[in-house]
DRENLOVO-729463 format. One record per residue (C-alpha): residue in one letter; x, y, z. Coordinates in steps of 0.2 Angstrom, whole numbers, padded with zeros to 4 digits, always signed. Example, Ala and Ser with C-alpha at 12.3 -4.5 7.8 and 13.67 -1.06 7.14 Angstrom:
2
a+0062-0022+0039/s+0068-0005+0036/
END
This chain:
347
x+0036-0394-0099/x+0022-0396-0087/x+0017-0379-0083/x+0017-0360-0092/x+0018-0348-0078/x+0010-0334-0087/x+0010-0315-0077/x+0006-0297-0085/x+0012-0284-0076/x+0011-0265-0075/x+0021-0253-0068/x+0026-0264-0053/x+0044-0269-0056/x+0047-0270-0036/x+0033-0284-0035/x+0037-0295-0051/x+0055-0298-0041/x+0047-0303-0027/x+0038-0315-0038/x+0053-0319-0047/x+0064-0324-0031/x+0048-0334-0024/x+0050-0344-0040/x+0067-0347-0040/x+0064-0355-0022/x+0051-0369-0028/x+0053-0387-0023/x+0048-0393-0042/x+0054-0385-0056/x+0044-0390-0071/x+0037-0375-0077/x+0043-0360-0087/x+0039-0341-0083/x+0032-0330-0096/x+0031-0311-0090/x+0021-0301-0102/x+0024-0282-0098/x+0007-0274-0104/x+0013-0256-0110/x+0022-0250-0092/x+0031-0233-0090/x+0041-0242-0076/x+0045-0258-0085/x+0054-0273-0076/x+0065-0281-0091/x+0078-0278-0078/x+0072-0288-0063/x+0067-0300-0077/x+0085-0302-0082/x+0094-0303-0064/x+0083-0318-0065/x+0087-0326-0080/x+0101-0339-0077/x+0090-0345-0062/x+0074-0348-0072/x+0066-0353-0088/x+0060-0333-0091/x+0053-0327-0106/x+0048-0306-0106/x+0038-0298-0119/x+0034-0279-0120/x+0018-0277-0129/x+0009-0259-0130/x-0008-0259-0117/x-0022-0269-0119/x-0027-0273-0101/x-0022-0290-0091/x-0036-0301-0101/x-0026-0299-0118/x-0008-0299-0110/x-0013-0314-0103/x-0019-0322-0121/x-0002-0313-0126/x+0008-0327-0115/x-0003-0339-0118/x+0000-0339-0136/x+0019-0343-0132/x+0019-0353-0118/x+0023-0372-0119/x+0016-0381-0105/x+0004-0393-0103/x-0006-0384-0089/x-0007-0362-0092/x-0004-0356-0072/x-0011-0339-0073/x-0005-0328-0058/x-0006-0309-0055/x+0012-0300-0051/x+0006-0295-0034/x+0006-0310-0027/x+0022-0321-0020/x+0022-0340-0019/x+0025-0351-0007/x+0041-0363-0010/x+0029-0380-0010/x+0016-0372-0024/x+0022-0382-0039/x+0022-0396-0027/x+0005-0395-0022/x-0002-0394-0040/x+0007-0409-0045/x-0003-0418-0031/x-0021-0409-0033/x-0021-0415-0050/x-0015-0430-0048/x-0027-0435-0034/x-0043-0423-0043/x-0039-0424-0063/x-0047-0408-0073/x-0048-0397-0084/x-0045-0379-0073/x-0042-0375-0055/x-0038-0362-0044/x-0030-0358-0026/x-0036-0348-0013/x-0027-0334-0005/x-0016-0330+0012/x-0008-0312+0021/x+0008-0314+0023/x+0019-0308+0042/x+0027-0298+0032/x+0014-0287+0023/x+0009-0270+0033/x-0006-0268+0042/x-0016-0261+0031/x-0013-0276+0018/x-0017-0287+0032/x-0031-0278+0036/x-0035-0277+0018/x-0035-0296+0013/x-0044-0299+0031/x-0062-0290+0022/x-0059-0298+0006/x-0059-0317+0014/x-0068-0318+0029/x-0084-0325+0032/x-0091-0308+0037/x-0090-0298+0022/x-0090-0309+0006/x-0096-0324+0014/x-0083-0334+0010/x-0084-0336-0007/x-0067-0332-0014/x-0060-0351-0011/x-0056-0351+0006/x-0063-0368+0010/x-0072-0382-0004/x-0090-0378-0005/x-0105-0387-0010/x-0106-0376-0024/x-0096-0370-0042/x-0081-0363-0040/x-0074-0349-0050/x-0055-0348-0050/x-0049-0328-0053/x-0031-0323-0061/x-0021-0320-0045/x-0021-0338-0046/x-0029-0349-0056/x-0024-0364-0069/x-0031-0372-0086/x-0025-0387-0098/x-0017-0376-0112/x-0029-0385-0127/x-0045-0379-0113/x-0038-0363-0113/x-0038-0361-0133/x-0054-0371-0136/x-0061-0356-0127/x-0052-0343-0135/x-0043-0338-0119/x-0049-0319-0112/x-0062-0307-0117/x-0060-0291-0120/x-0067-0288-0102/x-0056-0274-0095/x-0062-0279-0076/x-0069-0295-0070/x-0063-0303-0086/x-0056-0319-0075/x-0075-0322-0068/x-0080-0321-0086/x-0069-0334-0092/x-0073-0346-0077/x-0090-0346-0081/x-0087-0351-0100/x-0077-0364-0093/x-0092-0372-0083/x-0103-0368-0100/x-0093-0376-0112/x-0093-0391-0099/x-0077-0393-0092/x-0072-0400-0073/x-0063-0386-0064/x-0059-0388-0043/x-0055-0379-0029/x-0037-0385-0023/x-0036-0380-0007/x-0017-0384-0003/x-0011-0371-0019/x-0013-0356-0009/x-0004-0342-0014/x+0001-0323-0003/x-0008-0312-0012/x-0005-0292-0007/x-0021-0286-0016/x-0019-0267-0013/x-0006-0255-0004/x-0017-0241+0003/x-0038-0238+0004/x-0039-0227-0010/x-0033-0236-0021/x-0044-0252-0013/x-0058-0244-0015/x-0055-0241-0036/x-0052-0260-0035/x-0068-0265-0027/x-0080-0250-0034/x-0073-0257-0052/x-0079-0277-0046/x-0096-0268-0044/x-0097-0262-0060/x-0089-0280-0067/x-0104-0291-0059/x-0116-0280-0067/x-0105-0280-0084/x-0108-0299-0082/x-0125-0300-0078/x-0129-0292-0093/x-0116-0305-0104/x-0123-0321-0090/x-0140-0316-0083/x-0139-0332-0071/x-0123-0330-0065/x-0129-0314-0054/x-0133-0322-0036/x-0140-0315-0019/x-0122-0315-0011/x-0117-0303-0025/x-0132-0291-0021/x-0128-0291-0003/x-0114-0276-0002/x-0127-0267-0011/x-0139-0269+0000/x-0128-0264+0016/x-0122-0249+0006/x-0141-0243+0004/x-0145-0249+0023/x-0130-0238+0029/x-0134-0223+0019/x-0155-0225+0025/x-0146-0229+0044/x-0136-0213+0045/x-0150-0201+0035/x-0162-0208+0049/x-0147-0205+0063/x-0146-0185+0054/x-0166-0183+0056/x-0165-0185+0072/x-0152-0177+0076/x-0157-0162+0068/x-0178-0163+0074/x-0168-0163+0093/x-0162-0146+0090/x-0178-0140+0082/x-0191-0149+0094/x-0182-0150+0112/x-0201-0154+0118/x-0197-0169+0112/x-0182-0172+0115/x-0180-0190+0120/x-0188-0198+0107/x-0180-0188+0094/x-0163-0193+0103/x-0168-0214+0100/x-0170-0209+0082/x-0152-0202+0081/x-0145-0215+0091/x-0154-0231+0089/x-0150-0233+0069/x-0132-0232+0073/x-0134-0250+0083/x-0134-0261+0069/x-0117-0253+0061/x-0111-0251+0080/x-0112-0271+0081/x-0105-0275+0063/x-0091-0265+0068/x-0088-0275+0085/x-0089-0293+0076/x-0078-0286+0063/x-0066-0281+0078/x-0066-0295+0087/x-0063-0307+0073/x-0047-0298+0064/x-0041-0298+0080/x-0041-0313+0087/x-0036-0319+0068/x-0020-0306+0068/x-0016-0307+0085/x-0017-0287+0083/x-0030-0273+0089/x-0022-0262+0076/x-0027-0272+0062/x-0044-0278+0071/x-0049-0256+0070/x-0039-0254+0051/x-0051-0271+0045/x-0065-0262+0052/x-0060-0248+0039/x-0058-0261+0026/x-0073-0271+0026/x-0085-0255+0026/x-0072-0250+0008/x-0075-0267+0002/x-0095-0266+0003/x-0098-0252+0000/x-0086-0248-0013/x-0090-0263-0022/x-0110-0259-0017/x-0106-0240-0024/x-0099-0247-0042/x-0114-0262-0043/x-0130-0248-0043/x-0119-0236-0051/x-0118-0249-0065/x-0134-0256-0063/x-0142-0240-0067/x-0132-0234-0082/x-0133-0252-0091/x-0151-0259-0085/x-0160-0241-0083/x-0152-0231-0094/x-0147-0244-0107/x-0127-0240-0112/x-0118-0254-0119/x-0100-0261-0108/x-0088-0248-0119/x-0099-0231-0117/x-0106-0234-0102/x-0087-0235-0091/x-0077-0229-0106/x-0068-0216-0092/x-0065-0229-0080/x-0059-0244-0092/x-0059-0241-0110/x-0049-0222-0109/
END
């Protein structure tokens, strides 16, 4: 067996089948699926078994321990060559095993990962969703749209390893969030060769609504600054950036409020209190328009060009929110990983 397809799931029995089917319909078919259901109330032994004549399916139920341990949980049953890590939100297109056996034959290595698409049939929030977490504009690119000069760090919608890499390392952390960035960085530590394959993209529906966006992205904030502390070189200037726009918003509209509120108290001066109401709200006026402009030449769709400008401000500054909320309760006020977040990850 080539590849261990390894997928924890919680509560989301609808998209594991979506999954499932996209697996069913691969070109190459030398891999085996290992569904580890992490504690769900919803559990999705029966969409695993309306699949299990089709595929080489192994399910496991194991109480909650967060995705890192469910994933170690598979990993320590699987069989493969290669361990395919994949989250259960995403759906495959039917070339994926295909292109895998080609990356590694052309580029040999020890781990890889694949970048991500939206799909037609993903609503237009999704769309808009996935649009601020790939394009240039909002995380510069970073998340393995395109190869880069630079080290890239595969994360768990869609990632591989050589199963003896995987165990060498001891697989996850006990990292409740950002636990696949902390396990790419030990793989580049302990010396190992892992790629970008470009071709083994995956459609990846991230979140279904901004609410729940905004929890995902707030909790990446709080997982760089987790990993700062565990990796003090790992922390870059792109990762300060959504920070920095959070507080230059924030500073933008406060400004905007001053002078809109020294108009109404000093009319003598009116006009110059009216350019310091007005003139802060340029900067955000413009980020809005290229954010426009480019989702919707990308998605054909002025609809999703407006809900992408909704996106990208939740992406930055949700993430920017969660990064100085971390950053002052681990580097000011000194709690450790567990007391510090024990409501948001350790409850």
């Amino acid at each position: 067996m080539k590849y261990s397809i390894i997928v924890p799931v919680y509560n989301r029995p609808d998209e594991i089948d979506e999954l499932l089917l996209s697996l069913t319909q691969q070109t190459h078919s030398d891999f085996e699926v290992i569904v580890v259901e992490d504690g769900s109330d919803t559990p999705c032994k029966d969409i695993c078994d309306k699949y299990a004549r089709q595929l080489p399916l192994h399910y496991y139920y194991k109480e909650n321990s967060g995705p890192g341990q469910s994933r170690n949980y598979g990993a320590e049953r699987a069989t493969g060559d290669y361990l395919v890590i994949l989250d259960s939100d995403v759906v495959l297109p039917q070339g994926y095993i295909a292109s895998l056996d080609k990356e590694l034959a052309a580029n040999p290595c020890d781990a890889f990962g694949g970048p991500d698409r939206s799909h037609p049939s993903f609503t237009d929030t999704q769309k808009a969703i996935s649009y601020s977490m790939t394009s240039f504009l909002t995380t510069g690119g970073i998340r393995g749209g395109k190869k880069k000069l630079d080290k890239f760090y595969p994360r768990s919608f869609n990632m591989g390893i050589r199963r003896d890499v995987y165990n060498h390392l001891g697989g996850f952390s006990k990292m409740r969030f950002g636990e696949d960035i902390d396990f790419s960085i030990r793989i580049f530590k302990n010396g190992y060769r892992c790629l970008l394959f470009p071709s083994s993209w995956v459609w990846h529906k991230r979140r279904t609504d901004f609410r729940k966006f905004f929890r995902q992205v707030y909790n990446s904030g709080i997982a760089r600054i987790n990993l700062y502390k565990k990796y003090p070189d790992s922390l870059k200037l792109v990762h300060l950036l959504p920070s920095i726009f959070t507080v230059g918003v924030i500073i933008l509209v406060l400004v905007s409020a001053v002078g809109r509120a020294l108009m109404h108290y000093d009319p003598a001066h009116f006009r110059q209190w009216y350019l310091v109401c007005a003139i802060p709200w340029l900067p955000i006026l413009a980020f809005c328009l290229l954010i426009l402009a480019d989702a919707t030449l990308r998605h054909k769709s002025l609809k999703i060009g407006f809900l992408s400008i909704a996106a990208s401000f939740i992406q930055l500054m949700g993430y920017g929110s969660g990064f100085i909320s971390a950053w002052w309760k681990r580097c000011v006020c000194g709690k450790d990983e567990y007391h510090a977040f024990d409501k948001t990850f350790y409850q």
